[in-house]
MIVEX-742510 format. One record per residue (C-alpha): x, y, z; residue in three letters. Coordinates in steps of 0.05 Angstrom, whole numbers, plus 5000, padded with zeros to 4 digits. Layout:
N
XYZALA;...
***
This chain:
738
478250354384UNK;483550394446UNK;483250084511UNK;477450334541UNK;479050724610UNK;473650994660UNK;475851344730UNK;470551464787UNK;471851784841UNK;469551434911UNK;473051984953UNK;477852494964UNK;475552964892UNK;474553654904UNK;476953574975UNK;482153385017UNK;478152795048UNK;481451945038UNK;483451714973UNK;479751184935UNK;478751124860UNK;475050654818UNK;479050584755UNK;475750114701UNK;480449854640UNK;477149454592UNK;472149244635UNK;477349084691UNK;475849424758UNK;481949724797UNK;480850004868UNK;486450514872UNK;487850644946UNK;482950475004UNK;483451075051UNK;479951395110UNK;480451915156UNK;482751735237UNK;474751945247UNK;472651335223UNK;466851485192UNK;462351005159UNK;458251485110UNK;464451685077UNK;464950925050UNK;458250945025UNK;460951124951UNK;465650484961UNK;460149994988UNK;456050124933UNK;462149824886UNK;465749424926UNK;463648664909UNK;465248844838UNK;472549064848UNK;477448544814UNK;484148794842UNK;486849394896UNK;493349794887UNK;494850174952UNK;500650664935UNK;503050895007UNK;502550535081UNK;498551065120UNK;490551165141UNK;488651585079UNK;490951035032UNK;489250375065UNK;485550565129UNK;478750205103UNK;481849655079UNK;479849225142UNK;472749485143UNK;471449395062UNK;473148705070UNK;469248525132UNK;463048945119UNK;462949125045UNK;464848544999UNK;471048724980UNK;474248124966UNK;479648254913UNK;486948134915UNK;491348694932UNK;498848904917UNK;502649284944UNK;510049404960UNK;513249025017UNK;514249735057UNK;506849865047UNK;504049165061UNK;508649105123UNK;508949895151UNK;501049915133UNK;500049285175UNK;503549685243UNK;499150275219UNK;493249915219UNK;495049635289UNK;496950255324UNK;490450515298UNK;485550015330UNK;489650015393UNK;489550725402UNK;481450745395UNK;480750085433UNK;483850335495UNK;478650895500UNK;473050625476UNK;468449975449UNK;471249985378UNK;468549565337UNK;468349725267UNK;474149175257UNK;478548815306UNK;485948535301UNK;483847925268UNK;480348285209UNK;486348675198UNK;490748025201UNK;485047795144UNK;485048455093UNK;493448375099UNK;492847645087UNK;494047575011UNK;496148274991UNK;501148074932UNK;509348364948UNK;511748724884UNK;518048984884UNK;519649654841UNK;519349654765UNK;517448954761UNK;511948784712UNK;506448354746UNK;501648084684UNK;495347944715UNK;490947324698UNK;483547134673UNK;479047704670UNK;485948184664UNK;489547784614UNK;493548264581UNK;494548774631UNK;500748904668UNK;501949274728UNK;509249504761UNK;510749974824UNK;515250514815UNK;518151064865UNK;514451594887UNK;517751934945UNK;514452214998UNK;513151425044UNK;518150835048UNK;515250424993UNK;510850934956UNK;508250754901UNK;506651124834UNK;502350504798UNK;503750354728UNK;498850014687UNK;499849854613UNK;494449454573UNK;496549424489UNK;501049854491UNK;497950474525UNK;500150714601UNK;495350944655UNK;499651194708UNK;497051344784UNK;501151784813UNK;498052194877UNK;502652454944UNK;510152444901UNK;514852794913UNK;521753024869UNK;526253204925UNK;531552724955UNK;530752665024UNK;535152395084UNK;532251725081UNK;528251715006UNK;529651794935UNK;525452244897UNK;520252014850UNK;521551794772UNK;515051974747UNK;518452464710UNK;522351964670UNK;515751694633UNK;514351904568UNK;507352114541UNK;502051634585UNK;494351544551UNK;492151814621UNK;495752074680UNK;492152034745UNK;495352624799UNK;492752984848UNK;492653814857UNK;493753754935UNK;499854244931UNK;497754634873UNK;497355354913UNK;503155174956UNK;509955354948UNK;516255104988UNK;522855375007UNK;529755105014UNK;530254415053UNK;536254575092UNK;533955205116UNK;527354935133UNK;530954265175UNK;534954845206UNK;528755285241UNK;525154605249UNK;530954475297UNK;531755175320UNK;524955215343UNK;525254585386UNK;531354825420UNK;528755405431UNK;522155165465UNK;527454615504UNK;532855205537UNK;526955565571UNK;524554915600UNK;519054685566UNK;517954095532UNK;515153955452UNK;510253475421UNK;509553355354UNK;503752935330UNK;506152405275UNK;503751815238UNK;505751065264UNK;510950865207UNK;510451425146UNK;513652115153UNK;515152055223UNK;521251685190UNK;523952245166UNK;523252595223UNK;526952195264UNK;533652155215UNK;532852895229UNK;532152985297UNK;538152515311UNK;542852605260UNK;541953525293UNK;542053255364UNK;548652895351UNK;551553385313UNK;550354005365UNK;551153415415UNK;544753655461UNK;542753195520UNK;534353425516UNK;531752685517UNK;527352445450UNK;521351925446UNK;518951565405UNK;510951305429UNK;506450925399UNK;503650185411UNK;508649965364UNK;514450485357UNK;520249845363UNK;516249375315UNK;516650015272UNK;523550175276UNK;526349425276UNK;522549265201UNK;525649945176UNK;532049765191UNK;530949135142UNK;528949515090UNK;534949865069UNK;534549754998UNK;528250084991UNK;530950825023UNK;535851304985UNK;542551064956UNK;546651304996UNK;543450985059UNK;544750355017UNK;551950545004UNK;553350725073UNK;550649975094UNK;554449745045UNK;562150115062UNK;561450065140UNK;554949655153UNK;552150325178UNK;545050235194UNK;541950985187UNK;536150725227UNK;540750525292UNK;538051195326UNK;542851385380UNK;539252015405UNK;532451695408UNK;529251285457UNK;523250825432UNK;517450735476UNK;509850385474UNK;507350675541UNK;506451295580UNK;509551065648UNK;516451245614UNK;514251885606UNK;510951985678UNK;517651725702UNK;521152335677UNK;516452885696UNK;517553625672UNK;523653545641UNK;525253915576UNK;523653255520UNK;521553205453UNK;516152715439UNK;513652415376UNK;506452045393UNK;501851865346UNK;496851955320UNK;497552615286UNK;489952785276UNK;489852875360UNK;483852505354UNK;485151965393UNK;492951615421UNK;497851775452UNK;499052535424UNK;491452625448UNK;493052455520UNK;500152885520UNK;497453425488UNK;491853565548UNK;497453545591UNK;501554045555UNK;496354495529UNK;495154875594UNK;503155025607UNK;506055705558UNK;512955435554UNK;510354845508UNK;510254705444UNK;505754255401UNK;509054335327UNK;504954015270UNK;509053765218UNK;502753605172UNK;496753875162UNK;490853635208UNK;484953205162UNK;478353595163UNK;474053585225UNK;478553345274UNK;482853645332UNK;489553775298UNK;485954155247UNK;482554645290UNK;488754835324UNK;492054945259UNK;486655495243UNK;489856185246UNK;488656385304UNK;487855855342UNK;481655755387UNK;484355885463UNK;480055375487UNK;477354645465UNK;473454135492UNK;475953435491UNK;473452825511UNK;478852415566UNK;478151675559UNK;480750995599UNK;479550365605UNK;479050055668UNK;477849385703UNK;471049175723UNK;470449095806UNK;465348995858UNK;457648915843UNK;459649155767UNK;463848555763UNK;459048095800UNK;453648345746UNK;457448175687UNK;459947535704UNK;451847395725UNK;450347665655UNK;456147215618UNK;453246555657UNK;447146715634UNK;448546785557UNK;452146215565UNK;446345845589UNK;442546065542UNK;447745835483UNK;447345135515UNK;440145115521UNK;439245365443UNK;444844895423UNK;441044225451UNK;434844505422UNK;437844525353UNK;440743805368UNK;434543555385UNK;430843855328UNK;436643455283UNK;435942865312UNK;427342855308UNK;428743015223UNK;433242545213UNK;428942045251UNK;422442205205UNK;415041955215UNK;417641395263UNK;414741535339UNK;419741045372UNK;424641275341UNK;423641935357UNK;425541955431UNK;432141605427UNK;431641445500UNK;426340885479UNK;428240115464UNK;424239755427UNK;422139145475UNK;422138645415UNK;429738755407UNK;432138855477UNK;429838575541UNK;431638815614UNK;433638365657UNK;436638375736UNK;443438535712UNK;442339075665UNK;448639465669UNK;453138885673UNK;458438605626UNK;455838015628UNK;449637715625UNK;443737765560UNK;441038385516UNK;442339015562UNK;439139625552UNK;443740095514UNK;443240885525UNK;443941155450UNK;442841915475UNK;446642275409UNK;447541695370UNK;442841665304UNK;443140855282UNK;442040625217UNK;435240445183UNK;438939895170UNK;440839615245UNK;436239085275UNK;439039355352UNK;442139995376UNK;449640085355UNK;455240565370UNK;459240955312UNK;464740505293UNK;471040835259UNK;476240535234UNK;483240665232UNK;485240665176UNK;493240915184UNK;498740755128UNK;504840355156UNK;512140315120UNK;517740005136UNK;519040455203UNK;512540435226UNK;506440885221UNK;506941435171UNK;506842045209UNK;502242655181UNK;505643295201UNK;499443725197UNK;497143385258UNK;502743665305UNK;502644345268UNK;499144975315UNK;493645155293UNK;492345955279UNK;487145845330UNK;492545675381UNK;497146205363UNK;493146725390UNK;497646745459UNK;504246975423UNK;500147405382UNK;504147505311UNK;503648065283UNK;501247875217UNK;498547225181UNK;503446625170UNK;507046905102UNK;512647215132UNK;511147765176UNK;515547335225UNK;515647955297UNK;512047965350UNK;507148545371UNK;509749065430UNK;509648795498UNK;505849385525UNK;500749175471UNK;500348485477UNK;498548485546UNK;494248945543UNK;490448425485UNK;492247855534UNK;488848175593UNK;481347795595UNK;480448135660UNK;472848465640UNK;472949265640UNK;470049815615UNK;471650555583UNK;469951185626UNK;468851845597UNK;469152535612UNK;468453155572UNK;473753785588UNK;475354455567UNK;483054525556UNK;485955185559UNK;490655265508UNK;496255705523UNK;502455305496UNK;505555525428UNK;502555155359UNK;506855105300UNK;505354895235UNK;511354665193UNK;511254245126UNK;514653585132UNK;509853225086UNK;514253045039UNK;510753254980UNK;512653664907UNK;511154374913UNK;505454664866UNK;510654924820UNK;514254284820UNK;508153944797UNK;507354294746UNK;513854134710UNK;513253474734UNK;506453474686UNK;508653794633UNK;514353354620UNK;510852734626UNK;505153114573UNK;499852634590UNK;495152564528UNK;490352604580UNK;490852874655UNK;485952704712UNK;486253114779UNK;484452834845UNK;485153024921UNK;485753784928UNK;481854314951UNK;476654604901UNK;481355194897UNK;488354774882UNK;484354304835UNK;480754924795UNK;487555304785UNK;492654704773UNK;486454524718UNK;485855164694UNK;494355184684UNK;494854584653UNK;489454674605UNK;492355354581UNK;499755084580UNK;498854344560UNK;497053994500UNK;492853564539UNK;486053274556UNK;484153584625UNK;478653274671UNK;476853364743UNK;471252934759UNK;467153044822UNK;465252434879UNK;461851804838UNK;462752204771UNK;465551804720UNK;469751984661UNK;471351684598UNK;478851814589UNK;479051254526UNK;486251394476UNK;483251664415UNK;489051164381UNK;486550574340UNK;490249854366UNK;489149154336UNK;492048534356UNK;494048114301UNK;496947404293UNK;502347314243UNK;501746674205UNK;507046084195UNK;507446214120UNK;508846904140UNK;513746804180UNK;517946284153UNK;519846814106UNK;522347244146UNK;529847474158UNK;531247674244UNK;537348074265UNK;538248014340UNK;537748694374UNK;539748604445UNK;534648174476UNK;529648164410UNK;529148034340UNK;527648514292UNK;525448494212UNK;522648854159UNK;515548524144UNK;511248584082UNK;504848324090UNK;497048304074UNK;491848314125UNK;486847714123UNK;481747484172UNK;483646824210UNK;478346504274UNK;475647184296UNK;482447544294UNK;486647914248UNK;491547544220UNK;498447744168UNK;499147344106UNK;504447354044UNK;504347954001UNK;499747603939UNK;504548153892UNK;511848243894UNK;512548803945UNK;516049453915UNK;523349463944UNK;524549963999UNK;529350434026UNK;534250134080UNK;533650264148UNK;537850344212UNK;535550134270UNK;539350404337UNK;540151034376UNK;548451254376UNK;550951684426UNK;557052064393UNK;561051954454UNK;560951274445UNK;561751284371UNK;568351764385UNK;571251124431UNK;570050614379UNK;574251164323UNK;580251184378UNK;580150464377UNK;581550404317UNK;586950914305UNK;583651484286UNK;585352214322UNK;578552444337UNK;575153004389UNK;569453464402UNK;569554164367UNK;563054574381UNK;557854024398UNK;559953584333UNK;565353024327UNK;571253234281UNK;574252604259UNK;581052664231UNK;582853304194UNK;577453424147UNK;570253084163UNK;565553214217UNK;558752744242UNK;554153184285UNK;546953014311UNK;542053594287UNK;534153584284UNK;527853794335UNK;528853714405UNK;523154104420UNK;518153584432UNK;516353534499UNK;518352994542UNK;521552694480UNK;528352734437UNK;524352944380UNK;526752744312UNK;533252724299UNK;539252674239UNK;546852464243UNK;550052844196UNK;557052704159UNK;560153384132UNK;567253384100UNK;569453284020UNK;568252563987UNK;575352313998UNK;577251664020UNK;576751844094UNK;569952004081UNK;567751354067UNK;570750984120UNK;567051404173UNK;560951254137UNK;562350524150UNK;564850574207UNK;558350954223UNK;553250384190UNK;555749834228UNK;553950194295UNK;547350034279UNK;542849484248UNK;540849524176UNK;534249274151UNK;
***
């Protein structure tokens, strides 16, 4: 039997709703991606709750809200409590998300689904994997091995790699093949024939055009919007494609060299911005090359100005800008609060450069049409004053009377347990006559037995008169003097909270935005007032795809090179999903599923594997030949049962001889190199290698196979002369003869 593989579904099947997949290998449970939507809706976690506690590791593949935007909440409320990797861009970028996002709703409202400090706690032990390294995981998932690889579309996307005997599951959702200004493009299509490839259909009915052209009317349209005087918005996320979009917009406004300022807003657009521009090795090459030539930082934007309030904004009135504010759902932000303003003014322009996540704002303005009105909700949070202020701080003497009051109750209580059956005893305020007697100068140091207030003090059964705790000190001394501990003169978290780090203590060394920070810092008691408000929209809305994803026909050659033996489509549309199953399961010779919410699917190889252990009589016969880093032989052997394995013992017969074999791949234009070197006038003729004047080596054979070589033949053609044989020499020792 193979490694046994299930995949569940906990959301975003059938739909375009947050990603989150149970994926079980050999009884080992992987959470693949944590995601919700910028509604922040509880019932949608329901399918996640019910699973949670049992998870055994997470995998988040990209650093935005439909990834890892329950990741806070599952651990707090739900049990999750497994480790989680990720790549340093997603663990870092997903931390500024995650910040923006609770800032955003706390200034408008009593959010309380998760706070800073439970985000500081879910980011708190994610595991840092770089890309293409191997992790092997430990106890319960001993002998499974997990690497990151590139997927495109966010710095640090992840397509998740996971390998257990042999056979490759492969989670690959969001990729994309195109190069971008600031990303390479995914090399999902470099693997080879997985057990089960895990995609998603969320492109499959949409088809793009040319990039350049499409950067081209992105920009014309803004300028466009900007010479008649009005001013653009375009909703974006806090650290994911709004990267892109930036490169963009200032590598076109210093090219056409246009004044029309640009911002940047969000609660932490400079945190964002100053951990990009350390993580140059994760972009596109030639950023890296660039850095590397003339210490050219792509991400020193000269054309953009990066903000974290509105009062920069204010300050400039209705003059022609571009703004980038998250968040891009309009639900709630900074793009919320601009986009009222806008909305009522024709010259405007809101441009969407992704599409809007069901049920919220962005979304129903994408509609076609557009509704000409909408009804928000206008939020702020403003300082307590007068008799509202003299009420609550009535209201917070009062609890904390009533803390103090409960907390000497429970004292008490302790105190009467621990004191048992004895009366006297039991009011600690009472000394026993026998044992103590007053006298005139009670209270004095000097004089006989005083009477000794033990209020909070338990004594021993064991003491004959009250007695104080006595501890001794019982610090080590060298030869300088007392041995200093330096955990005592360390801050505690606790203490930390004034300079407010931005993540826990394992390296995320900056400091949150100012704007942000004070607004944390501010203990001044206040409140959120509300009012509902019909906007008329007359500005412009534009829908244009920068989401960095492969095309629907792109995915589709993407999948059938890698020919999955078996394919598994998630996130998409019921339409995209039915037709991108319906394509591959007419053009692939693959196993297709498409498993609804909390359906699970038994996507097990159909290949037989068995571990066995080769024994030391066994292998003290054997011959190795180094290949590169390994050893290779040619084994005979019987199989025999050892301690509850399978184990190789010595042929019990003389084996029957067999026929050699060469073990290497050769390239013929590295085979004609090592000919010239030694003296022989060799070159290409028609796809084959003529070597000297009569013989000829070319590679023939199926090549067919796809996402494979196939089988293939070197071939030596010419007379049996003496040249002959040298090739043929010269053409065994290229490889390794068993």
């Amino acid at each position: 039997m193979g490694t046994s593989v299930q995949v569940t579904p906990l959301s975003g099947a059938y739909g375009e709703g947050p990603l989150s997949y149970l994926l079980a290998v050999d009884g080992f449970r992987f959470l693949l991606d944590c995601g919700w939507t910028d509604l922040c809706d509880t019932s949608q976690l329901q399918p996640l709750a019910k699973v949670a506690p049992t998870i055994d590791a997470v995998l988040l593949s990209h650093p935005d809200m439909m990834h890892l935007g329950a990741l806070p909440y599952a651990m707090k409320h739900l049990g999750l409590s497994a480790p989680v990797y990720a790549t340093e861009p997603v663990f870092r970028l997903g931390l500024l998300t995650m910040y923006d996002h609770f800032l955003s709703r706390w200034q408008v409202s009593d959010f309380d689904l998760f706070t800073l400090d439970d985000v500081d706690a879910a980011f708190q032990n994610v595991v840092r994997l770089k890309y293409s390294q191997n992790y092997l995981l430990n106890d319960k998932g001993e002998g499974i091995v997990i690497a990151p690889h590139v997927a495109g579309h966010l710095l640090g996307g992840t397509v998740w790699k996971i390998t257990k005997d042999g056979e490759d599951v492969v989670y690959a959702v969001d990729f994309n093949h195109r190069k971008e200004m600031h990303l390479n493009s995914t090399i999902l299509g470099t693997f080879v024939r997985p057990a089960v490839l895990i995609t998603d259909a969320y492109n499959a009915l949409n088809n793009q055009g040319y990039r350049k052209k499409q950067d081209q009317d992105f920009i014309d349209s803004l300028v466009k919007v900007l010479g008649t005087g009005g001013s653009v918005l375009l909703p974006v996320d806090t650290a994911g494609r709004v990267l892109e979009l930036l490169l963009i917009l200032d590598k076109y406004w210093g090219d056409r060299r246009l004044e029309y300022p640009i911002y940047f807003l969000t609660n932490v657009s400079t945190s964002t911005v100053d951990y990009v521009k350390s993580f140059l090795e994760w972009m596109g090459d030639h950023i890296a090359k660039s850095f590397e030539s003339n210490r050219a930082n792509a991400f020193l934007l000269k054309k953009v100005t990066l903000i974290i309030n509105k009062e920069e904004l204010e300050k400039i009135g209705d003059t022609p800008k571009v703004v980038l504010a998250s968040m891009a759902s309009l639900e709630v932000g900074f793009s919320h609060d601009i986009f009222v303003e806008m909305a009522s003014e024709a010259r405007n322009l809101v441009l969407f450069t992704e599409k809007g996540q069901f049920g919220t704002l962005a979304r129903m303005l994408q509609v076609d049409p557009p509704p000409k009105a909408v009804k928000v909700t206008m939020s702020k949070r403003i300082p307590l004053v007068g008799d509202e202020l003299k009420a609550y701080e009535e209201e917070q003497e009062r609890i904390k009377k009533e803390e103090a009051i409960k907390a000497s109750l429970v004292k008490e209580e302790e105190l009467k347990a621990s004191h048992g059956s004895n009366a006297k005893a039991s009011d600690p305020m009472i000394i026993d006559a026998s044992s103590s007697r007053k006298s005139a100068n009670a209270g004095s140091h000097f004089g006989g037995n005083n009477d000794i207030l033990i209020d909070g003090f338990v004594p021993p059964s064991t003491s004959v008169a009250p007695m104080f705790p006595f501890f001794e000190n019982t610090a080590e001394w060298d030869d300088f003097g007392e041995v200093i501990n330096p955990d005592d003169y360390t801050m505690k978290q606790e203490d930390m909270d004034s300079s407010l780090m931005l993540g826990p203590g394992d390296g995320l060394d900056g400091k949150m935005d100012d704007s942000s920070a004070r607004l944390l810092l501010d203990s001044t008691p206040s409140k959120v007032i509300s009012n509902e408000m019909t906007v008329q929209v007359k500005c412009s809305l534009v829908y244009m795809d920068f989401e960095g994803r492969s095309d629907g026909r792109s995915v589709k050659s993407v999948i059938a090179h890698v020919a999955p033996l078996k394919l598994v489509l998630v996130h998409g549309s019921a339409e995209a999903t039915e037709h991108l199953k319906m394509h591959c399961a007419k053009n692939l010779d693959s196993h297709v599923y498409a498993p609804q919410i909390e359906e699970t699917i038994d996507v097990t190889s159909d290949l037989c594997a068995y571990k066995v252990q080769l024994s030391e009589k066994l292998m003290s016969n054997i011959i190795c030949k180094k290949l590169g880093e390994h050893e290779i032989a040619w084994v005979d052997a019987e199989v025999g049962k050892g301690d509850e394995r399978l184990i190789l013992l010595p042929p019990s017969t003389t084996p029957p001889p067999h026929k050699p074999v060469l073990v290497g791949d050769l390239k013929l234009s590295d085979f004609k190199q090592f000919l010239e070197n030694k003296g022989w006038q060799v070159e290409f003729s028609g796809g084959a290698l003529r070597c000297g004047e009569h013989i000829t080596v070319r590679k023939i054979g199926d090549s067919s196979q796809k996402g494979s070589t196939g089988s293939q033949q070197i071939v030596i053609e010419g007379p049996l002369c003496e040249d002959y044989y040298k090739i043929r020499a010269h053409l065994y020792s290229q490889f390794y003869l068993l």
